[in-house]
C-alpha positions as CSV (number, residue, x, y, z in Angstrom):
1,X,5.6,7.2,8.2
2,X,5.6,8.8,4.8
3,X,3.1,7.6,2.6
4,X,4.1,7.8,-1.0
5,X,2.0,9.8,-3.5
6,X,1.5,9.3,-7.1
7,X,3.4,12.0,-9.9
8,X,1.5,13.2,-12.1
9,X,2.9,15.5,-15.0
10,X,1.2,18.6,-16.2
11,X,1.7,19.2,-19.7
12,X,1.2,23.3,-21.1
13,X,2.0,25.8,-23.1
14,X,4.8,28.2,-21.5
15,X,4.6,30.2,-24.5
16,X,1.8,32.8,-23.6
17,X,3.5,36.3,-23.4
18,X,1.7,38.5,-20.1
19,X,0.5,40.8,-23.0
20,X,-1.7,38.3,-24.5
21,X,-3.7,39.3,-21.2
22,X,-4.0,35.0,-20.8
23,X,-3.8,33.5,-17.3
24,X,-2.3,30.5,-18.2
25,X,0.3,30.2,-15.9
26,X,-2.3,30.6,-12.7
27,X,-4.3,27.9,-13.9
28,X,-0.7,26.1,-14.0
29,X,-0.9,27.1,-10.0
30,X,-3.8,26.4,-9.3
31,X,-3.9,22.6,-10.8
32,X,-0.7,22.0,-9.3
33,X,-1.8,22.9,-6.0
34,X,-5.2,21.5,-6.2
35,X,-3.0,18.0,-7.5
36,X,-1.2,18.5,-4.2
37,X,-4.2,18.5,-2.5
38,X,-5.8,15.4,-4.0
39,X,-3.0,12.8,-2.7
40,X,-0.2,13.8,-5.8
41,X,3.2,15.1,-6.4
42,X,2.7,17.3,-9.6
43,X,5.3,17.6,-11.5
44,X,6.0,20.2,-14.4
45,X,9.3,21.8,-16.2
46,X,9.6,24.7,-13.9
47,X,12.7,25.2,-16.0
48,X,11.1,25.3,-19.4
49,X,8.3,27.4,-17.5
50,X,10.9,30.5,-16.9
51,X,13.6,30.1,-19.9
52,X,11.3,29.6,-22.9
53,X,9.8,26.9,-25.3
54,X,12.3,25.0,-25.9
55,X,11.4,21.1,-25.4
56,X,14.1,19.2,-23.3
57,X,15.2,15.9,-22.4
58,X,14.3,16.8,-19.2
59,X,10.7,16.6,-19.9
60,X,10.9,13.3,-20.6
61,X,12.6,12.2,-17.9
62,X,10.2,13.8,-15.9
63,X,7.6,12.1,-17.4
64,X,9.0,8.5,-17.0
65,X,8.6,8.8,-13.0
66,X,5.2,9.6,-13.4
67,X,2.0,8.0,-12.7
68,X,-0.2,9.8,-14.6
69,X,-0.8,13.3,-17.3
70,X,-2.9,16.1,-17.2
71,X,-2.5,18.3,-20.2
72,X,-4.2,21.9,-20.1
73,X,-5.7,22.5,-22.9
74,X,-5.2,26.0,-23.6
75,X,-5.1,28.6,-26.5
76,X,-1.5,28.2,-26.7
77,X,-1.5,24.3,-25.9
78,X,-3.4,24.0,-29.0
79,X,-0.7,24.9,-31.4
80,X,1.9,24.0,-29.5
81,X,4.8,21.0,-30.8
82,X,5.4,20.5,-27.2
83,X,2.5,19.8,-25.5
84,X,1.9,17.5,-28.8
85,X,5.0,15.2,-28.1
86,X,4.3,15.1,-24.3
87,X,0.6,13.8,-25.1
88,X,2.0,10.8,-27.6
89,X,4.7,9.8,-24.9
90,X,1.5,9.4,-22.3
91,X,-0.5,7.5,-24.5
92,X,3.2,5.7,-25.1
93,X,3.4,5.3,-21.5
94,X,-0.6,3.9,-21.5
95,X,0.2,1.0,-23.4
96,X,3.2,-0.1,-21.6
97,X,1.1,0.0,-18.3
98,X,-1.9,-1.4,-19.7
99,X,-4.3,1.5,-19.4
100,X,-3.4,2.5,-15.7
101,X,-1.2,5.4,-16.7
102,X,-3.9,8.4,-16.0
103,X,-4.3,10.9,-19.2
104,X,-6.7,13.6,-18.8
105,X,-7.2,16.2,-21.1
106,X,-8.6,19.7,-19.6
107,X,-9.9,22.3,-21.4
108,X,-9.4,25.6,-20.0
109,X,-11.9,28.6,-20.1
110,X,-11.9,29.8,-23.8
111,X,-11.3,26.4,-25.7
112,X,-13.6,24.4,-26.9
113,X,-13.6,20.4,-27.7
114,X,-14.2,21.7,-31.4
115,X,-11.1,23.7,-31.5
116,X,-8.9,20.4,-31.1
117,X,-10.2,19.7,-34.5
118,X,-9.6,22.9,-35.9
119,X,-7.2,23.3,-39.0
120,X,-4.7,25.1,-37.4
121,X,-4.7,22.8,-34.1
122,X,-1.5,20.8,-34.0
123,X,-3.5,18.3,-31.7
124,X,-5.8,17.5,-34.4
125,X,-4.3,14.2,-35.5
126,X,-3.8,12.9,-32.0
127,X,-7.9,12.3,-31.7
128,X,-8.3,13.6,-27.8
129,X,-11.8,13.2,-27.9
130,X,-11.3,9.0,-27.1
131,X,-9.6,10.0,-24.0
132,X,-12.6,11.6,-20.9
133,X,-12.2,15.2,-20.7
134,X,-12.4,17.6,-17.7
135,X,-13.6,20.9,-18.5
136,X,-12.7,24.1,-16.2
137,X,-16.5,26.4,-16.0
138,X,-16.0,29.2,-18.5
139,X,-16.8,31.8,-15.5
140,X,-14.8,30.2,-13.0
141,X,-11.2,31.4,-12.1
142,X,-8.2,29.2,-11.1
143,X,-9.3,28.9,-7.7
144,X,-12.2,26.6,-8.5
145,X,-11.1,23.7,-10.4
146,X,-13.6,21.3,-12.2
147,X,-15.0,18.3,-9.6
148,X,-14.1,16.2,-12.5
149,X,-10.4,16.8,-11.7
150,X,-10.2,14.5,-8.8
151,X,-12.8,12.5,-9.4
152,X,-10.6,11.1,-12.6
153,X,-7.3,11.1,-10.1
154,X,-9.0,9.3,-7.1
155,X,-8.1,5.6,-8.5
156,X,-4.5,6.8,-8.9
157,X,-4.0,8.3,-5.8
158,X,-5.8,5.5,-4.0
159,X,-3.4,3.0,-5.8
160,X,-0.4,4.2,-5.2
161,X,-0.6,6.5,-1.8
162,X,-3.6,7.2,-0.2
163,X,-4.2,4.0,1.6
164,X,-3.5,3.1,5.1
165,X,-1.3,0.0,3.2
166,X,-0.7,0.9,-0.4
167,X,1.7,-2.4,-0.9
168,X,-0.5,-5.2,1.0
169,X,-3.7,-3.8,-1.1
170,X,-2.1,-4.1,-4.2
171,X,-0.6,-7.3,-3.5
172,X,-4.6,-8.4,-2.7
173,X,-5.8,-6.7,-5.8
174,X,-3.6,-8.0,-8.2
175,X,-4.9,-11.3,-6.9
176,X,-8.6,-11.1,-7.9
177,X,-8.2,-9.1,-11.1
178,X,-9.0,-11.9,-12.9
179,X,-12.5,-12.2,-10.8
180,X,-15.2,-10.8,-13.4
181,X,-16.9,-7.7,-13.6
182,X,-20.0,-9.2,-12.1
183,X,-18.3,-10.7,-8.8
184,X,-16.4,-8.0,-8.2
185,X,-19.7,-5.6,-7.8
186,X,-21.5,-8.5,-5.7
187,X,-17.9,-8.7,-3.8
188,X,-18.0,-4.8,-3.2
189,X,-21.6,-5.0,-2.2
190,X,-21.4,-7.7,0.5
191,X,-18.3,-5.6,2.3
192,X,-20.3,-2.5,2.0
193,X,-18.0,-1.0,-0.8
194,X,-18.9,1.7,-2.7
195,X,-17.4,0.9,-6.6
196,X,-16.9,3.6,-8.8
197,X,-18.9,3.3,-12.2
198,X,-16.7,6.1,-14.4
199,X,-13.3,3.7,-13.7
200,X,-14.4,0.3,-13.5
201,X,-10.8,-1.2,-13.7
202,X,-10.3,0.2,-10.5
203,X,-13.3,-2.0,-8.6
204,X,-10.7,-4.9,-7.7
205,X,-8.4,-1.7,-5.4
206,X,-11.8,-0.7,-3.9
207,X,-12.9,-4.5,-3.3
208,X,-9.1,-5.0,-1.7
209,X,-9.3,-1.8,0.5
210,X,-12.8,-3.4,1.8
211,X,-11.2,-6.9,2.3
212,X,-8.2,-5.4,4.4
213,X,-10.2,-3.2,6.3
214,X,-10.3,-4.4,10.2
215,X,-13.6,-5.9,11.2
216,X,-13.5,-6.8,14.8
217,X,-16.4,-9.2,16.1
218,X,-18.1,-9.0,20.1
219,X,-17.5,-12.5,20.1
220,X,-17.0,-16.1,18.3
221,X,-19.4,-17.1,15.9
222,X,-21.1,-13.6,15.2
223,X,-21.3,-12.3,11.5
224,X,-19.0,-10.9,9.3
225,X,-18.7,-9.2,5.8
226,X,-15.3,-10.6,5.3
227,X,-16.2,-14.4,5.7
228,X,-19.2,-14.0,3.5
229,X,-17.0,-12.4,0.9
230,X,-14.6,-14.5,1.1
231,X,-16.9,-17.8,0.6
232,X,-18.4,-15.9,-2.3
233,X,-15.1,-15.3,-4.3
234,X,-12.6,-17.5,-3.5
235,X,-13.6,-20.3,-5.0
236,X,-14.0,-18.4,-8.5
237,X,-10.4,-18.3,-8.5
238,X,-8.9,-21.1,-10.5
239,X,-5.4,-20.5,-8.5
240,X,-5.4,-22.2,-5.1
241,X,-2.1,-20.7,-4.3
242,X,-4.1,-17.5,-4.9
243,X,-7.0,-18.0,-2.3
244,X,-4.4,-18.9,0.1
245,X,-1.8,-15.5,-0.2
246,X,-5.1,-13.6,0.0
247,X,-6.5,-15.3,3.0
248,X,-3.3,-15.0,4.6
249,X,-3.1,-11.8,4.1
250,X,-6.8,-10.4,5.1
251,X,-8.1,-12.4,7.9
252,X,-5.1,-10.6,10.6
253,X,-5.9,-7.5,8.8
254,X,-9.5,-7.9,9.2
255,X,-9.4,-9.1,13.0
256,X,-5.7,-8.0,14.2
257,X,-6.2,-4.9,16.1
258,X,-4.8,-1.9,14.3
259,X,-3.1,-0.5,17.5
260,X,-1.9,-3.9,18.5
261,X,0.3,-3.1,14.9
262,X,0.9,0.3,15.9
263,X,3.0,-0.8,19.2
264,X,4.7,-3.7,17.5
265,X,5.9,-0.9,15.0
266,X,7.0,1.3,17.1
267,X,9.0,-1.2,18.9
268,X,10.6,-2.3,15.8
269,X,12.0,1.2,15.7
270,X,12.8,1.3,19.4
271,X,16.9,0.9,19.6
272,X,16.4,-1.1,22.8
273,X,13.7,-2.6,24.7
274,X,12.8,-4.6,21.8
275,X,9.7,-6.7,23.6
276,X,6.3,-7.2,23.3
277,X,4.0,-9.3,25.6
278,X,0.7,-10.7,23.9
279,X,-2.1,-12.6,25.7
280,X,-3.0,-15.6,23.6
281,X,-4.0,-19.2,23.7
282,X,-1.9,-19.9,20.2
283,X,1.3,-19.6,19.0
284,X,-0.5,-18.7,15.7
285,X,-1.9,-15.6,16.9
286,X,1.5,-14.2,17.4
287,X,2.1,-15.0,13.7
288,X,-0.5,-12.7,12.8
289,X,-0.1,-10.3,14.8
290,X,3.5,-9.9,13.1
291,X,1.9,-10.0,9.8
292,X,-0.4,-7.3,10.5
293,X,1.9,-5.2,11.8
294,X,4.5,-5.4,8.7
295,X,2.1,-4.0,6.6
296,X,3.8,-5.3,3.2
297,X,3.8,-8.2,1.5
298,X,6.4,-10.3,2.6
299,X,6.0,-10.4,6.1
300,X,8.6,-9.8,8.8
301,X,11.4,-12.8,8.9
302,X,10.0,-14.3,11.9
303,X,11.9,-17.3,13.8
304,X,10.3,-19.5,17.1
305,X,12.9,-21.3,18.4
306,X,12.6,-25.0,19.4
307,X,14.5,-25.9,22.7
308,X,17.5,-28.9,22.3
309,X,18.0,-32.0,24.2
310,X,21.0,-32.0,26.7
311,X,21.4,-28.3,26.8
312,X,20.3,-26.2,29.7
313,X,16.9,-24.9,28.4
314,X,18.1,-20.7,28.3
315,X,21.7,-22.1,26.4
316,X,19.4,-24.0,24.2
317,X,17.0,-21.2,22.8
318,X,20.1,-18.7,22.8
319,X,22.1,-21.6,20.2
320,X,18.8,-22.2,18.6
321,X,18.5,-18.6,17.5
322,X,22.1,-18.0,16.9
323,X,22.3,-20.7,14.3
324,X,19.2,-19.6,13.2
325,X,20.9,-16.1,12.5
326,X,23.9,-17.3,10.9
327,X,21.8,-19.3,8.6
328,X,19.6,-16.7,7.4
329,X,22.2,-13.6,7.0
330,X,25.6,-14.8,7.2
331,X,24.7,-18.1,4.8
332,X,26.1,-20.9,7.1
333,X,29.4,-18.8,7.2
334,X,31.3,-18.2,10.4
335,X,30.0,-14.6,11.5
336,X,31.7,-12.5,14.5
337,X,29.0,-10.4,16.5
338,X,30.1,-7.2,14.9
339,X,29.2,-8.8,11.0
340,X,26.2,-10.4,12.6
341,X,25.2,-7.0,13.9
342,X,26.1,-5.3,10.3
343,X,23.9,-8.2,9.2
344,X,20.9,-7.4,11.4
345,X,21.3,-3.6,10.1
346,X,21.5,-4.4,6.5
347,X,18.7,-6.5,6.9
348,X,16.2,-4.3,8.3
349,X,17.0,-1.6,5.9
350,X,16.5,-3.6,2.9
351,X,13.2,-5.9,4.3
352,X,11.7,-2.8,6.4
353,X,11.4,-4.6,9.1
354,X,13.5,-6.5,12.3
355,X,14.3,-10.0,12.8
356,X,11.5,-11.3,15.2
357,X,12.1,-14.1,17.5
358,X,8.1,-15.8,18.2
359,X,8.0,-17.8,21.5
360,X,4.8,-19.3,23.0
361,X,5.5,-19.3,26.7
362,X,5.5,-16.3,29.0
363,X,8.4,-14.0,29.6
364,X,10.9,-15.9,32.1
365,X,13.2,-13.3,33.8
366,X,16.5,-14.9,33.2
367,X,15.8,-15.9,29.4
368,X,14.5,-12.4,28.7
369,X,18.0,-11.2,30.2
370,X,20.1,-13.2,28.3
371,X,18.0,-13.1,25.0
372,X,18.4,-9.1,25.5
373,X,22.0,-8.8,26.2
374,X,23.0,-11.7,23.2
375,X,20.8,-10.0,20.8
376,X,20.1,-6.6,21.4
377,X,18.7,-5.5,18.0
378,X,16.5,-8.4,17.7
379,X,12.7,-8.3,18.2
380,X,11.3,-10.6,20.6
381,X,7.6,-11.2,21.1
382,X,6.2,-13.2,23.8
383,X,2.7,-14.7,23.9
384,X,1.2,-16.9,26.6
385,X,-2.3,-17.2,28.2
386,X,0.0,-15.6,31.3
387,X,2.1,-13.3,29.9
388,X,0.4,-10.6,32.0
389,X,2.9,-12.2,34.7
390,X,6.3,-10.6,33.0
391,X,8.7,-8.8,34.5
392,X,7.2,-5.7,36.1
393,X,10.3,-3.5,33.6
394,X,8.1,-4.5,30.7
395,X,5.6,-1.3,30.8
396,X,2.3,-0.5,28.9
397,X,4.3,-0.2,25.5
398,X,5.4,-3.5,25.6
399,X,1.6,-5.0,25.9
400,X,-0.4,-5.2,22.8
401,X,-3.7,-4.9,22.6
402,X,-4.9,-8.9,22.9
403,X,-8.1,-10.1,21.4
404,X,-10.8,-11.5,24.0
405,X,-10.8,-15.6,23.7
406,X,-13.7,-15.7,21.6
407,X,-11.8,-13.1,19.0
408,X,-9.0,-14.9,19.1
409,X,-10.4,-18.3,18.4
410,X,-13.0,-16.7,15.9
411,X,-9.8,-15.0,13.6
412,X,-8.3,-18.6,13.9
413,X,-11.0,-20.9,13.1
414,X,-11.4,-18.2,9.9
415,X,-8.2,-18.5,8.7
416,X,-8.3,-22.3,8.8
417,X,-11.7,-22.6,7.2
418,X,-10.8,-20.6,3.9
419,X,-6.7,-21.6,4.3
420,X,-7.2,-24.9,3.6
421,X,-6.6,-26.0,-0.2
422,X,-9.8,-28.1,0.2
423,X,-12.1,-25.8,1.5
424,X,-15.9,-25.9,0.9
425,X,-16.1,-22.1,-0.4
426,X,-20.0,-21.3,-0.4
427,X,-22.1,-19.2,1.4
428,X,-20.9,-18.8,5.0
């Protein structure tokens, strides 16, 4: 899968004639390939680059899908309109997003934090020196870009691509943002999370990374960073319905083995075959399993069927999950196999993810049959403390990686202690 990658504009002067003898445009290479390097898309007016100075629309388009600014502060960037209007639409842009739009001014070899102030610099008035600044060695050539360059992007690329789960750890750090500065640190230091001390709005995205990272135990009962941090902060936060989205979210990503996700994804792209056998003494553990594995925020639409009385039990489960079906996509309307199908399609492309069917019993040869041929693009996921006993067509892919018993009982009994609105929170 494609991770995204933050954009992040680079603002210069194209107005530096060859003659000058400058070598502005190969510091323009260089940062845009070293950006490329760091995690980003970088993203500069190739067109204004080869036709002139001329200050487009474009520009500012460009600049509206982006993340973040660095302006290169060169000779010519000094007196130039453009690269002045491009600066006051990212500090525009820095108050809309409440200081998480990156500017970083860089001062290329030859110009001096001084010269900004200087009478004949149009950037005088704009008062750069509030903002950090990055400064490119005078002896060093494009090829060796200042450390200070990606130390000042790391926050934004961790935030918005370089993360094994971009979505789910913003979803958890937008949670305990209001946590202060001082839990926070303590928070980082009981999951062994390094903080970083020049961007210290960015502690509650290092915090969540440490919270979603998995932390599998030997067995029941044995430490664990995650617990202790969670009895440490959860009860700061005022919101209950808070303490409970984040628990839901990082106790399967803490204990829920990250290849067990890998195969349940995988067979969510599969176009048939769509089963997965998991060894487990609870229905719940199939639940987050399936959360793990959709690795965003809202969670695969998941469905465990309940058998009804006076039907044959296999006509039972397949009505159970038809009306189930009709319900969710078609809106109680009447719904032929072909819109259900267009349904099912739609639904996936819009949610990322398949309809899953959850059911607690192990994998009966004439249900799976019928389950398969009814609903072929639906994802079914058995788990049973036998499920090892399916039908000898379900291979190695369709297995996921189980937790022993004492795991499993260890990632339950976790998510029930903290889960609950009337938990104890305190040391664990």
């Amino acid at each position: 899968m494609t991770r995204p990658r933050p954009r992040v504009f680079i603002a210069h002067s194209s107005n530096c004639p060859p003659q000058d003898g400058c070598r502005c445009r190969a510091f323009l290479a260089a940062t845009a390939g070293h950006l490329h390097d760091l995690g980003c898309d970088p993203v500069y007016d190739k067109a204004r680059l080869a036709g002139g100075c001329e200050w487009s629309p474009t520009v500012l388009r460009l600049m509206g899908s982006c993340h973040g600014m660095v302006v290169l502060l060169s000779r010519h960037a000094l007196v130039s309109p453009h690269v002045k209007r491009e600066i006051r639409i990212a500090e525009f842009m820095r108050q809309q997003n409440m200081g998480s739009f990156v500017l970083l001014p860089l001062l290329l070899p030859g110009v001096r934090r001084a010269d900004l102030d200087a009478s004949e610099s149009k950037l005088r008035k704009l008062n750069l020196s509030k903002y950090d600044m990055a400064y490119w060695p005078a002896g060093a050539g494009p090829e060796e870009p200042p450390e200070k360059l990606g130390q000042s992007l790391l926050p934004l690329v961790e935030r918005y691509g370089a993360l094994p789960h971009p979505e789910v750890t913003e979803y958890v750090a937008c949670r305990i943002a209001a946590l202060s500065d001082v839990v926070l640190e303590r928070t980082a230091q009981i999951l062994g999370v390094t903080t970083l001390a020049y961007a210290p709005d960015h502690t509650n995205y290092r915090v969540s990374r440490g919270l979603l990272t998995e932390r599998p135990l030997a067995e029941f009962g044995d430490p664990c960073r995650m617990r202790e941090a969670l009895g440490y902060f959860l009860g700061q936060l005022a919101d209950r319905s808070r303490r409970q989205e984040i628990v839901d979210v990082v106790v399967p990503y803490s204990r829920v083995p990250g290849g067990a996700a890998d195969q349940l994804q995988a067979l969510a792209e599969a176009t048939e075959g769509r089963v997965a056998l998991l060894e487990s003494r609870s229905g719940r553990t199939a639940e987050m399993y399936l959360r793990r594995a959709s690795e965003n925020p809202d969670p695969w639409l998941v469905h465990k069927p309940v058998p009804r009385k006076g039907m044959p039990w296999v006509d039972s489960i397949v009505s159970d999950i038809r009306d189930f079906l009709h319900r969710e996509l078609c809106f109680g309307e009447p719904c032929g196999p072909a819109e259900l199908q267009k349904a099912l399609i739609r639904h996936e492309r819009e949610s990322g993810g398949p309809v899953t069917i959850a059911l607690h019993e192990p994998p009966e040869a004439r249900l799976l049959q019928r389950l398969l041929e009814e609903f072929p693009r639906l994802l079914f996921l058995f788990s049973s403390a036998r499920v090892g006993d399916g039908p000898p067509a379900l291979g190695s892919r369709n297995r996921l990686i189980s937790l022993t018993p004492g795991q499993e009982r260890d990632m339950l009994a976790t998510h029930r202690r903290f889960h609950d609105a009337r938990a104890p929170y305190g040391p664990v």
